[in-house]
C-alpha positions as CSV (number, residue, x, y, z in Angstrom):
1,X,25.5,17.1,20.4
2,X,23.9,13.6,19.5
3,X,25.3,10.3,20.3
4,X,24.2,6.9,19.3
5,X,21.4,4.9,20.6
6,X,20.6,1.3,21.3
7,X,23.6,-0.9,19.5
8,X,27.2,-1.6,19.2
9,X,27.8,2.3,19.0
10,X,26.0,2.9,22.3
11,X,27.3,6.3,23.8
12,X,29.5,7.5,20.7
13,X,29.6,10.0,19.2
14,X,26.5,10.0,16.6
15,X,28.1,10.6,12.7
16,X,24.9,11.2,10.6
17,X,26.3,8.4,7.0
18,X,26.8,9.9,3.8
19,X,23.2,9.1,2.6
20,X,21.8,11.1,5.5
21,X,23.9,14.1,4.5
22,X,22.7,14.0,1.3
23,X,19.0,13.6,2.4
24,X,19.8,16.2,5.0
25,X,21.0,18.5,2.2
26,X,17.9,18.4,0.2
27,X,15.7,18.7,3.4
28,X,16.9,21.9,4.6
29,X,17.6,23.5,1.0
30,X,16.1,27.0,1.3
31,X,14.7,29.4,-1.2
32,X,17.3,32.4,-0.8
33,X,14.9,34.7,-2.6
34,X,11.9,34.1,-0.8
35,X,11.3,35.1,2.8
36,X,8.3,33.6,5.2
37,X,6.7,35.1,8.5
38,X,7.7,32.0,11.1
39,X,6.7,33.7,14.7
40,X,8.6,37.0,15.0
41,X,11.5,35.7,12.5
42,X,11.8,36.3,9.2
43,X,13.2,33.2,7.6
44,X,14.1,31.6,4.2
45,X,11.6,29.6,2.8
46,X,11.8,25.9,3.0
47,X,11.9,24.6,-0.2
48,X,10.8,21.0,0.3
49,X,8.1,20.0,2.8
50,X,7.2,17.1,2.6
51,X,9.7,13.8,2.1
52,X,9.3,10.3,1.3
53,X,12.7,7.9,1.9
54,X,12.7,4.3,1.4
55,X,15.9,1.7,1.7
56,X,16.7,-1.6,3.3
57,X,16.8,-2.4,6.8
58,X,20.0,-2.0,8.4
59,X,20.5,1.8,6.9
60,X,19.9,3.6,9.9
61,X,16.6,4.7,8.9
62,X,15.3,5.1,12.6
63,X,18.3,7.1,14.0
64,X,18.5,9.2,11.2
65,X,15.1,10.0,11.9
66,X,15.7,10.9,15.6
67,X,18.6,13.4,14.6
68,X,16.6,15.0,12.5
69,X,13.6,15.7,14.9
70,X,15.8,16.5,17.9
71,X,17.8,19.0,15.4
72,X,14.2,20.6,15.0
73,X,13.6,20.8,18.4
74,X,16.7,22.1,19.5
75,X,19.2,23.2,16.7
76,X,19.4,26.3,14.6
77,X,16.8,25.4,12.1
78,X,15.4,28.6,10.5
79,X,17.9,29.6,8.1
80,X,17.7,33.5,8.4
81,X,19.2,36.3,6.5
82,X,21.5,37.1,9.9
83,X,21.9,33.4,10.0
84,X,20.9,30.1,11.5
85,X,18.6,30.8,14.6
86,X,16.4,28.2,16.9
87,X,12.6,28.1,16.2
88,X,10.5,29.0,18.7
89,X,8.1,26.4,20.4
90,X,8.4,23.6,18.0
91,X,6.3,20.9,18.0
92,X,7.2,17.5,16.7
93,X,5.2,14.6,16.7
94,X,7.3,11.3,15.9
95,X,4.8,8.7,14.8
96,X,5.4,4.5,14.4
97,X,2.2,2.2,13.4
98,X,3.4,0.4,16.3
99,X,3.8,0.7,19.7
100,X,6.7,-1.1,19.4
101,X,8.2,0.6,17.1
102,X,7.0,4.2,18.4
103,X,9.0,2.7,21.4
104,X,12.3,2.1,19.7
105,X,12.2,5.6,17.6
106,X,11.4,7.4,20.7
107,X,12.8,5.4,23.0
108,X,16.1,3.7,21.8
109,X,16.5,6.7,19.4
110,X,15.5,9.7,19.9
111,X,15.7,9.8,24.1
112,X,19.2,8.4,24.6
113,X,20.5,10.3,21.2
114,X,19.8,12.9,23.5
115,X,20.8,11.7,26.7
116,X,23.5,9.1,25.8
117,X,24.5,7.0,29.0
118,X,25.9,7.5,32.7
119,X,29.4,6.6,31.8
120,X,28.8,8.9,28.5
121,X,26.5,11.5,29.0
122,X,25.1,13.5,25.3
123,X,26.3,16.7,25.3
124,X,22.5,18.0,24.4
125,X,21.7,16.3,27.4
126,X,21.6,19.8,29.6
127,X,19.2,21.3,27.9
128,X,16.7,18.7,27.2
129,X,14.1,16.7,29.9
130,X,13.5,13.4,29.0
131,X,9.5,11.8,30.0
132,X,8.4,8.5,29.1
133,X,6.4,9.8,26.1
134,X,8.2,13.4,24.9
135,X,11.2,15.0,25.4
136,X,11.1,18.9,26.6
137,X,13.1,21.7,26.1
138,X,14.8,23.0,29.9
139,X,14.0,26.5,28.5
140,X,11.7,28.1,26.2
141,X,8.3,25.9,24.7
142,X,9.2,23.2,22.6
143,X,8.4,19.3,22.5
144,X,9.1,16.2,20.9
145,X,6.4,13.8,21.2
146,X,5.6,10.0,20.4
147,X,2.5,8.9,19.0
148,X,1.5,4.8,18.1
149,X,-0.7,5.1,14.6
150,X,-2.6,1.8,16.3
151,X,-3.6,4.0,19.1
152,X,-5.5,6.5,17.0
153,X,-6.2,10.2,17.4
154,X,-8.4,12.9,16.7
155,X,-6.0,16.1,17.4
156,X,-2.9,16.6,15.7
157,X,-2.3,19.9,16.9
158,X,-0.3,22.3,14.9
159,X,3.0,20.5,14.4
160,X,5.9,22.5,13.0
161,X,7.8,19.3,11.5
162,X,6.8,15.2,11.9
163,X,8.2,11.8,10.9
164,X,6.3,9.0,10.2
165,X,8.5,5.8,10.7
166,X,7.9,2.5,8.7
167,X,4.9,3.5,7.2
168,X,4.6,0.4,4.9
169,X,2.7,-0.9,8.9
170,X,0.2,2.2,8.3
171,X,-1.8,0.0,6.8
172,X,-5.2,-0.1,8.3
173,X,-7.8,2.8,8.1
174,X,-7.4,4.0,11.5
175,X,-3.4,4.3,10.9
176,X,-4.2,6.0,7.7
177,X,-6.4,9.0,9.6
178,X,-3.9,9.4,12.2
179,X,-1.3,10.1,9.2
180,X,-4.0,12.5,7.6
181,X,-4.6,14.2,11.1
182,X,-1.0,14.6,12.0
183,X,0.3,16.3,9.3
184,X,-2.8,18.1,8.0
185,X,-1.8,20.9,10.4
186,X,1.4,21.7,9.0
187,X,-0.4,23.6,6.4
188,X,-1.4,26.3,8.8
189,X,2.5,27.0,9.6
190,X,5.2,28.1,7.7
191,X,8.5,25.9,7.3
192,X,7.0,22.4,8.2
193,X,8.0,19.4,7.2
194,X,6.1,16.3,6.8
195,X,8.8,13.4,6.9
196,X,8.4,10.0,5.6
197,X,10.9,6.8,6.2
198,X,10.6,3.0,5.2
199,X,11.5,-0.1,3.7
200,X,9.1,-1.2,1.2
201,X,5.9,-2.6,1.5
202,X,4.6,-5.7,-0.7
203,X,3.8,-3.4,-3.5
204,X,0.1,-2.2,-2.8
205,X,-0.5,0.7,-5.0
206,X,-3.7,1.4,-2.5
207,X,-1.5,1.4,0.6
208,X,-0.4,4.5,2.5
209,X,3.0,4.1,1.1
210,X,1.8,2.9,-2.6
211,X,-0.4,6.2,-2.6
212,X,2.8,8.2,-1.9
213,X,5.2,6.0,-4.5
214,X,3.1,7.0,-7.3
215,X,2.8,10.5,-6.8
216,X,6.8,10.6,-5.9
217,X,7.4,8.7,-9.0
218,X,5.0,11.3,-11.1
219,X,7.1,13.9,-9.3
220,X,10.6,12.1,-10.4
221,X,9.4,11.2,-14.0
222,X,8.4,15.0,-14.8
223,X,4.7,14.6,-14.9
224,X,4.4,16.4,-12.1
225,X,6.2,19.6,-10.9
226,X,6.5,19.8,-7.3
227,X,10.0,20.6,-5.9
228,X,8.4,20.4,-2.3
229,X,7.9,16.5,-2.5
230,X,11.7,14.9,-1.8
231,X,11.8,11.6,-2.8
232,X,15.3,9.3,-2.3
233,X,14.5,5.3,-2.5
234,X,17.6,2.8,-2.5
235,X,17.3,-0.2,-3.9
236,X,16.9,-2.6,-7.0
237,X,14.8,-3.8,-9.1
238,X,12.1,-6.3,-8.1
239,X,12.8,-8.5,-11.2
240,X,16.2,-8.9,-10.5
241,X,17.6,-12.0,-11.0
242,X,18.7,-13.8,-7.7
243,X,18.0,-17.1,-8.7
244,X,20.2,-20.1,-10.0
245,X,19.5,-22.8,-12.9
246,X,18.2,-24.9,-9.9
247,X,15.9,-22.5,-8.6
248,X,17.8,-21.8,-5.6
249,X,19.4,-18.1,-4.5
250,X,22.7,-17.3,-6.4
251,X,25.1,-16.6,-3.7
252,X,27.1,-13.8,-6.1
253,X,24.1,-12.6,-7.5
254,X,22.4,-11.8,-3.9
255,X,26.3,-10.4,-3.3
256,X,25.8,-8.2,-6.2
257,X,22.6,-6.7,-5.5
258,X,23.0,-6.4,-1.9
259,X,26.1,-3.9,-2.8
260,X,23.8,-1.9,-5.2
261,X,21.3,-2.1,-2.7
262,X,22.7,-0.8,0.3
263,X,23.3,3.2,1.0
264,X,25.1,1.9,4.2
265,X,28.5,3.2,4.0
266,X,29.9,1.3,7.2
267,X,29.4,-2.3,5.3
268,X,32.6,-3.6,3.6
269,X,31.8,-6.1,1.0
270,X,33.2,-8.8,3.6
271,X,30.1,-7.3,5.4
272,X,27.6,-7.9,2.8
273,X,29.3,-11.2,2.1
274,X,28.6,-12.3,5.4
275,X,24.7,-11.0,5.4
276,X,23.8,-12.9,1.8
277,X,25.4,-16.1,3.2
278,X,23.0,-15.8,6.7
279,X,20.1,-15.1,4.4
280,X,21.0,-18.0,2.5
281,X,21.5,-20.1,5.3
282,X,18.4,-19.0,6.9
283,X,16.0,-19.7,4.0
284,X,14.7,-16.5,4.3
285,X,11.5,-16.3,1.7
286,X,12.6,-14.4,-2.0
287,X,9.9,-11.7,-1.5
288,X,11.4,-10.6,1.6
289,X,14.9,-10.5,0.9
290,X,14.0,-8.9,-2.2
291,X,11.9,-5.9,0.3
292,X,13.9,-5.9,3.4
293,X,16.8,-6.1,2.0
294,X,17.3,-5.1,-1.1
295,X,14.6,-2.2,-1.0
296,X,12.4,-3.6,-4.1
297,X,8.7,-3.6,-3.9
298,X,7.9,-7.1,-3.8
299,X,4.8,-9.4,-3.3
300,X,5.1,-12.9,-1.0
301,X,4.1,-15.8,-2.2
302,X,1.1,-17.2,-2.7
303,X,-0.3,-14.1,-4.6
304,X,-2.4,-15.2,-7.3
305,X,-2.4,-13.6,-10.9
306,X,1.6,-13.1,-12.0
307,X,2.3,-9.0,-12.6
308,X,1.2,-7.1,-15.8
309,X,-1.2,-10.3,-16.7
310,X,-4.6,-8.4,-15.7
311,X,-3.4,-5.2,-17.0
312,X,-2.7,-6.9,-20.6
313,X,-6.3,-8.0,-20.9
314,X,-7.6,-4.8,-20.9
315,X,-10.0,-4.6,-23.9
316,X,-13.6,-3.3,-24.1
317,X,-17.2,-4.5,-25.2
318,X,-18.0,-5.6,-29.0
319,X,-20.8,-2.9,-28.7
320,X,-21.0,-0.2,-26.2
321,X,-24.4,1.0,-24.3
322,X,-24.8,4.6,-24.6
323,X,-25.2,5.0,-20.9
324,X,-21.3,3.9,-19.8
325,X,-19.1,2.9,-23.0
326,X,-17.6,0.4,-20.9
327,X,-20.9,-1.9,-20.8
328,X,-21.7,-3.7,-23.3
329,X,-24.4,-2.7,-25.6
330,X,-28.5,-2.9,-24.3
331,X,-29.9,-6.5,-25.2
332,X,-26.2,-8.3,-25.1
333,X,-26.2,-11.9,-23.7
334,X,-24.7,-11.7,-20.4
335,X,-24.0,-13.5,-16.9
336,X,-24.2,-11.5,-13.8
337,X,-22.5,-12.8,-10.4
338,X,-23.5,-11.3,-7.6
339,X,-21.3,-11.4,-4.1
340,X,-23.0,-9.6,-0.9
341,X,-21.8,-8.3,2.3
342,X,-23.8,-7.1,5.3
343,X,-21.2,-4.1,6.6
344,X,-17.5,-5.4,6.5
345,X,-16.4,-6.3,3.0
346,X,-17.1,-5.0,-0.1
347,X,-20.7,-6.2,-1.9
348,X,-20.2,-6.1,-6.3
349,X,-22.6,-7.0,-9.6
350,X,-20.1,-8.3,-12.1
351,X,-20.9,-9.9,-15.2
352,X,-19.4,-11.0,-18.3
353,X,-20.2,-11.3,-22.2
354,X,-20.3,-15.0,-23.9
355,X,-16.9,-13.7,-25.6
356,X,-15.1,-13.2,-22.5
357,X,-15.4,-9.5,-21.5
358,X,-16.0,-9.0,-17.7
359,X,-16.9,-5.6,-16.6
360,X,-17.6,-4.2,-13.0
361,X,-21.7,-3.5,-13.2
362,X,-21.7,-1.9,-9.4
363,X,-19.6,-2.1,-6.2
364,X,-20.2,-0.8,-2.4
365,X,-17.0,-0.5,-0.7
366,X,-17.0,0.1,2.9
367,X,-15.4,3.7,3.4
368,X,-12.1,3.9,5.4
369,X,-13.4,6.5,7.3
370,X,-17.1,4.7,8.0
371,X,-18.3,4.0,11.2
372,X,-19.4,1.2,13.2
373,X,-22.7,1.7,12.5
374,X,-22.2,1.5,8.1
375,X,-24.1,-0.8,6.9
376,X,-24.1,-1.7,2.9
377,X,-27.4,0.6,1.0
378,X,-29.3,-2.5,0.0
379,X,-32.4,-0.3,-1.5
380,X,-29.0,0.9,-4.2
381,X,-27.8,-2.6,-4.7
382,X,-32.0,-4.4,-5.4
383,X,-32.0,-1.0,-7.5
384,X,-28.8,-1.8,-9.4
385,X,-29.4,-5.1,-10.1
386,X,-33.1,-4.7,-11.3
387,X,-31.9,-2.0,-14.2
388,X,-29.0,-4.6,-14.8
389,X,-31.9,-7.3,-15.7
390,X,-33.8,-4.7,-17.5
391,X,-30.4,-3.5,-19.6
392,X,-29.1,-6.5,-20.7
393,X,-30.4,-10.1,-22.3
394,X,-29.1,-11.9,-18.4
395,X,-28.9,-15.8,-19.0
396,X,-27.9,-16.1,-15.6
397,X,-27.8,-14.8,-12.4
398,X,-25.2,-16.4,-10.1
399,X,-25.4,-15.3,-6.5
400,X,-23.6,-15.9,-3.7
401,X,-26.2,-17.3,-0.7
402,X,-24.8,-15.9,2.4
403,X,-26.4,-13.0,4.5
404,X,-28.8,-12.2,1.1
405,X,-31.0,-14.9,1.5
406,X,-34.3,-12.7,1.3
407,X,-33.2,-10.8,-1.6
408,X,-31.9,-13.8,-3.0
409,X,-35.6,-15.2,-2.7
410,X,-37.0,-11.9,-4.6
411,X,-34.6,-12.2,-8.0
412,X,-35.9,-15.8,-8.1
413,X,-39.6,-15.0,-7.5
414,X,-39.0,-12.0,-10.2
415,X,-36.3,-13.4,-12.5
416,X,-37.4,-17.3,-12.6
417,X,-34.9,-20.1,-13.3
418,X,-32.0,-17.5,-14.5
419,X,-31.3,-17.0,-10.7
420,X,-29.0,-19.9,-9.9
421,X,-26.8,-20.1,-6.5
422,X,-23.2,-20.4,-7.2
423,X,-21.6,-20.6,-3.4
424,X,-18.4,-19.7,-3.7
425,X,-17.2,-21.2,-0.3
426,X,-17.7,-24.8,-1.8
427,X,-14.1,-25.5,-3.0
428,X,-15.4,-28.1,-5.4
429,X,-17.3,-25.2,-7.5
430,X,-14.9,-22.4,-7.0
431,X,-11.8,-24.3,-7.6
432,X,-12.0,-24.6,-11.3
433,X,-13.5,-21.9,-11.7
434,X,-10.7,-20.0,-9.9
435,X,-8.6,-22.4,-12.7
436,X,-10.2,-21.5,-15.7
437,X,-10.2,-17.5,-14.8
438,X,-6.5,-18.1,-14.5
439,X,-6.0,-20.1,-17.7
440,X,-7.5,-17.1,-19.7
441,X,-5.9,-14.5,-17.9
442,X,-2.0,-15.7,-17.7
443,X,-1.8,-18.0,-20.1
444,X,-2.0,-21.8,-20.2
445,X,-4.4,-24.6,-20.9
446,X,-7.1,-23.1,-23.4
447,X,-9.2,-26.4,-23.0
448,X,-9.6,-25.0,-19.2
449,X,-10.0,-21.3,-20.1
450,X,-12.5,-22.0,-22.9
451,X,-12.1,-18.5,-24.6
452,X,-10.0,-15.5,-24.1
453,X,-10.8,-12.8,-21.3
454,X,-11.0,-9.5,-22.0
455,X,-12.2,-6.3,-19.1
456,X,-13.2,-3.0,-18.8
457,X,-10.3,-1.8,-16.5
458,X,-12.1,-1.0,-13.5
459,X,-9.7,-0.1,-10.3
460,X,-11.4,-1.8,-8.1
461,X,-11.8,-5.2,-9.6
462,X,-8.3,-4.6,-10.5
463,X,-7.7,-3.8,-6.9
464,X,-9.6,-6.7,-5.6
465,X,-7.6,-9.2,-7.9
466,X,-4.0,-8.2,-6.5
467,X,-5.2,-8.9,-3.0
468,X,-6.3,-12.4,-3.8
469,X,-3.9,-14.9,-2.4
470,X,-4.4,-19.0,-3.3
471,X,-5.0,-21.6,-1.0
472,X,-4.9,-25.5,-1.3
473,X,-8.4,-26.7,-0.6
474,X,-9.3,-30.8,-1.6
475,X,-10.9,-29.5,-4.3
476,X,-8.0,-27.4,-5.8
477,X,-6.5,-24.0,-5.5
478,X,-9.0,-21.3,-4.3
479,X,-8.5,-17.2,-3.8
480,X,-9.1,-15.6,-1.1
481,X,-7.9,-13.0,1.3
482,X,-4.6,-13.1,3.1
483,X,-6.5,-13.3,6.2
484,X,-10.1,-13.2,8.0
485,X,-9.3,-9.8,9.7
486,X,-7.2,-8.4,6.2
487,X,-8.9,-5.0,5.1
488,X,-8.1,-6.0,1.8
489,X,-11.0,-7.2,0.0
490,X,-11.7,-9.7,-2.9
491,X,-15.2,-9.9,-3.5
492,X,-15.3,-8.1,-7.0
493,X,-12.9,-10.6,-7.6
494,X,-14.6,-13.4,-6.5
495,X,-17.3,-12.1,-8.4
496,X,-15.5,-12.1,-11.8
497,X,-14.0,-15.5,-11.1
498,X,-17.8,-16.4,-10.9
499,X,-19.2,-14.1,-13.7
500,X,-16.2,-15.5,-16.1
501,X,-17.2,-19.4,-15.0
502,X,-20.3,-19.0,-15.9
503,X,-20.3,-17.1,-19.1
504,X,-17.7,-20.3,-20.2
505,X,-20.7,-22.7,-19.5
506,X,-23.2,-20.7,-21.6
507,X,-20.8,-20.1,-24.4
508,X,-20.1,-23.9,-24.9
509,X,-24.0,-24.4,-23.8
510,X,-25.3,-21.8,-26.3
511,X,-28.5,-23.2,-28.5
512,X,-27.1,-23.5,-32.5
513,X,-28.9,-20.5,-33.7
514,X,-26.8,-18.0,-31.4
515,X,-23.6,-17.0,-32.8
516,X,-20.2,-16.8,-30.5
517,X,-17.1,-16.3,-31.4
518,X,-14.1,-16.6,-29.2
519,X,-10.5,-16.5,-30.7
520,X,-7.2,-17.0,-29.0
521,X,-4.5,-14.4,-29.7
C-alpha cells in the first residue's frame, strides 16, 4: 500500500528492513488476555505504549516512521478478537524540532509514501487527501498531522498514537513542552502510542532524550518493571577504539564498528567500506562519527572535564552541620564564591573547605517552564548568603561584579575586607584558576592543584560542569558555555572554579597556628 519516498527508491514499492519488523513486532504485541473499550470496539490491549529507538543515520529512521503513522491512520490496527479492524478517527500528530525536518517526515515521507508519483501512483493513494500540513482520510474522521517542536503549542488534542522525530533537536524548553503537551493526551485513550526515533545526542543526561535513556536503561537493566516502555538502540560503544598509534582514525577499525553499528540490512560491507573511507577522507570530527554514525553517545570536542573524573571525587565534609550532612560542620573555615544573574542564567553560593571540599551552598535555576517576566528572588539569595556568613567561619567572599553591584556594596559594608571581587570574565584571573580546578579534579600537576578536591555531589553543579566547554583566551584556557544563546548553564560551575581558587590561596596563606592538612591519594 506504501511506496518509497524522496531517494533512489522513489515510487517503489516500500519493504519496511528487518530491524523495522522487529521494532514493528514489539510495537503492536497485544495482551491476548486483556481486552480495552477503544470507541465501540472491543480490542486487545496494547502492550507497549510508549517507544524510544535510536540508531545511526542512514537506517531509515524517518520512513519507518511514516509507515508506521500512515498504518495507524489507515490500516487494521486494533487487533480484535474477530480480527484486525481500522480505528475509528485517529489522530496522529507527527512531530520534528524543526521545520525542516517536520518537512521531510511529513513531506518527503509520509505524503508521497502515500501518494507515490504520477508515473507510479501508491496504491493507498485512493483513499487518502493529501494538504500541505495533514493528510485526511477520503472517508470516515481520521488525520495525520505535522507539528514543528520550534513553533510551540498549547493544545495537543487527544492523539490516539504520535512520533517524535530526532528528538536529540528537542532541546530547548519550549520543544520540551510541546513533547509534554503532545503526548500527555494519550493517557485519556486507550491503545496509544507515544513513539520516539533518533540518533544520539552528545550525551546530556538532562536532555529530552538523556531523561528518556536513563529511564529505558532502568527498564532494560531490571530496575524497573515496565513492559510498556520499548526500548531498541543500535550502536557501539562510545569508548571504542577508532584510533591509530598516530592518533589518526583506523580505517579497519571504523570498518569494524560501522558493521556492528549499522541495523541497515541493504549495506554490503563494500557499502560500509566505502562510507568509513568518505568519512576519513572528509575529516569528519571523532565525536560525530562516533554519534551519527555509529549510534554512541558522544560529546564534541572542547568539553572540559574527561568522563567519570567529577564523579570520582565525590567525598564529603571532615565534619557535618546538623542542618544538611553535606555542609560542613558550623564554625569551619571556608570560601564562598558567589556568581549572579538578573533572569536568564542560573545565580549559585558555592564554597569550599581549606582541604578541598566544594559543596553547592544555594542555586536559583530559571524554570523551563518560567515566563518572561521571571526574574531571580533576590530577598532568597541576600537571605541565603547572610545565614551562610552566620553558619560558617567565611575568610572570603568572592563575588562576581556584574548586575549585583548594590548587593555587592551591602556584603562589603556588612562583611568588611572578606568581600573581595573575583571577576570571572578577566581571563588573566580565571584562567588558572580554571587550571588548578582541573589539576585537582583529573589529575596532573599537584604544584597547580595545590591539594586534592573532594564535593558533595550536588546534580546541579555536576550538571553545570558537563556543559562547560574551554576556550583559548591570552591568558589561558577558560570555561564557558557552548554559546551566548545555549540554555545550558555554568554558573555553579564557574562558581566552584572560583570557590576552589580561592580556598588554594588561603590554604597556602593560612597563619601558622591553623592546622590544614591536604594529602594526595
Amino acid at each position: 500500500m506504501l511506496v518509497h519516498g524522496e531517494g533512489d527508491m522513489l515510487g517503489q514499492p516500500y519493504k519496511v528492513p528487518e530491524w523495522g519488523k522487529r521494532a514493528a513486532f514489539r510495537i503492536f504485541e497485544y495482551d491476548p488476555n486483556r481486552l480495552v473499550r477503544v470507541g465501540p470496539v472491543a480490542a486487545f490491549a496494547y502492550i507497549v505504549s510508549r517507544a524510544l529507538l535510536i540508531m545511526p543515520k542512514g537506517s531509515a529512521k524517518t520512513e519507518f516512521i511514516a509507515a508506521v503513522m500512515l498504518f495507524l491512520l489507515a490500516g487494521p490496527s486494533l487487533p480484535t478478537p474477530d480480527g484486525p479492524v481500522q480505528r475509528k478517527s485517529p489522530n496522529l500528530p507527527v512531530a520534528a524540532g524543526s521545520w525542516d525536518q517536520a518537512d521531510k517526515l511529513f513531506g518527503d515521507a509520509a505524503k508521497q509514501m502515500c501518494t507515490g508519483t504520477e508515473d507510479s501512483p501508491a496504491p493507498l493513494a485512493p483513499f487518502v487527501e493529501c494538504y500541505d500540513t495533514e493528510i485526511l482520510l477520503t472517508e470516515g474522521r481520521g488525520k495525520l498531522y505535522r507539528v514543528a517542536a520550534v513553533a510551540g503549542t498549547n493544545d495537543g488534542g487527544l492523539p490516539t498514537a504520535g512520533a517524535a522525530d530526532e528528538i536529540h533537536e528537542w532541546d530547548t524548553p519550549r520543544k520540551r513542552r510541546v513533547h509534554l503537551v503532545l503526548f500527555q493526551g494519550m493517557e485519556k485513550r486507550a491503545n496509544c502510542l507515544e513513539l520516539n526515533i533518533t540518533t544520539p545526542d552528545d550525551a546530556d543526561p538532562d536532555s529530552l532524550l538523556g531523561i528518556m535513556v536513563a529511564d529505558a536503561e532502568k527498564v532494560a537493566k531490571g530496575e524497573i518493571h515496565d513492559p510498556s516502555f520499548y526500548y531498541l538502540h543500535y550502536g557501539t560503544d562510545p569508548t571504542r577504539e577508532l584510533l591509530d598509534a598516530e592518533g589518526l582514525v583506523d580505517f579497519d577499525l571504523l570498518l569494524g564498528a560501522l558493521k556492528d553499528a549499522t541495523p541497515a540490512d541493504w549495506l554490503d560491507d563494500d557499502d560500509l567500506a566505502r562510507r568509513a573511507d568518505s568519512l576519513i577522507r572528509k575529516k569528519r570530527p571523532i565525536h560525530e562519527v562516533r554519534r551519527y554514525w555509529l549510534g554512541a553517545f558522544a560529546r564534541g570536542g572542547g568539553h572540559w572535564l574527561p568522563e567519570g573524573a567529577w564523579e570520582d571525587r565525590e567525598g564529603s565534609p571532615a565534619e557535618s552541620h546538623p542542618d544538611n550532612p553535606l555542609w560542613p560542620a558550623k564554625g569551619t573555615p571556608v570560601v564562598l564564591a558567589f556568581d549572579g544573574s538578573y533572569n536568564r542564567d542560573t545565580t549559585a553560593i558555592v564554597g569550599c573547605t581549606l582541604d578541598g571540599y566544594v559543596f553547592v551552598v544555594d542555586a536559583w535555576e530559571r524554570p523551563d517552564d518560567a515566563g518572561p517576566r521571571w526574574k531571580v528572588p533576590r530577598s532568597d539569595v541576600k537571605l541565603s548568603m547572610d545565614e551562610a556568613m552566620k553558619r560558617w567561619d567565611v575568610l572570603e567572599l568572592a563575588p562576581d561584579p556584574p548586575g549585583w553591584a548594590d548587593e555587592i556594596e551591602s556584603w562589603e559594608a556588612t562583611y568588611g575586607e572578606v568581600v573581595v571581587e573575583f571577576s570571572t570574565n578577566q581571563a588573566a584571573r580565571m584562567a588558572p584558576a580554571c587550571t588548578r580546578f582541573y589539576s585537582a579534579v583529573a589529575g596532573g600537576d599537584e604544584d597547580e592543584a595545590v591539594m586534592p578536591l573532594t564535593h558533595d555531589n550536588d546534580p546541579r553543579l555536576a550538571r553545570h560542569l558537563r556543559n562547560a566547554v574551554t576556550k583559548r583566551k591570552p591568558g589561558g584556557d577558560v570555561i564557558t558555555k557552548e554559546s551566548l544563546d545555549s540554555p545550558r548553564k555554568i554558573d555553579i560551575a564557574i562558581g566552584a572554579v572560583v570557590a576552589f581558587d580561592r580556598a588554594c590561596w588561603h590554604a597556602l596563606n593560612a597563619e601558622p597556628d591553623v592546622e590544614f592538612t591536604a594529602v594526595w591519594t
